[in-house]
C-alpha positions, 0 to 999 in steps of 0.5 A, a space after each residue: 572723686 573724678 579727675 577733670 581733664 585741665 585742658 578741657 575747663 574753660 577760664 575765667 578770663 576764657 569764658 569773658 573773652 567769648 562772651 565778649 566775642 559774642 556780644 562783639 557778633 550779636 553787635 556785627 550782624 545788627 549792624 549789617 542788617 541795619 546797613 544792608 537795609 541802608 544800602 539798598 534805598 541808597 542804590 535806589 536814590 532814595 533821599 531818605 537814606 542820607 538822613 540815616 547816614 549820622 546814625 549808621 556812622 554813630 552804629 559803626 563807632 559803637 561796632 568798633 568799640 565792640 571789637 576793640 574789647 573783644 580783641 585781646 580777650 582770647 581767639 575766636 571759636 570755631 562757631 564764631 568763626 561760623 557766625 563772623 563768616 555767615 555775616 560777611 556773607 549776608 553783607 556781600 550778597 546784598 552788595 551784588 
């Protein structure tokens, strides 16, 4: 029988917390591209971007809701700390 290293057998309670974190990024980074695409007709006074405006709030409120129940679970991994700063990045470059 083989002896497994403890510190190496991921939880229940781990393993939800970072499946809770991915669906928390997969729901960030829909949100920026949806929001990067809002933003540039915006800057281009494009009228129609304003009718967009209620179901970008409405994607942000959903975004929270998802951070809300991943925070607590467990930290980040070093590959979702990958992922959350590529995200920022995209969102900043779009910006400038």
């Amino acid at each position: 029988p083989s002896v497994e290293d403890p510190s190496m057998v991921a939880t229940e309670s781990e393993t939800s917390g970072s499946e809770d974190y991915d669906k928390m990024l997969d729901d960030y980074d829909e949100y920026v591209t949806e929001y990067v695409k809002f933003y540039k007709k915006a800057m281009k006074g494009d009228n129609s971007a304003m009718a967009e405006y209620p179901a970008m709030m409405e994607k942000a409120t959903k975004l929270q809701e998802s951070m809300q129940q991943a925070q607590g679970n467990n930290q980040l991994s070093a590959t979702q700390i990958g992922r959350m700063a590529k995200i920022q990045t995209k969102m900043l470059q779009a910006m400038q």
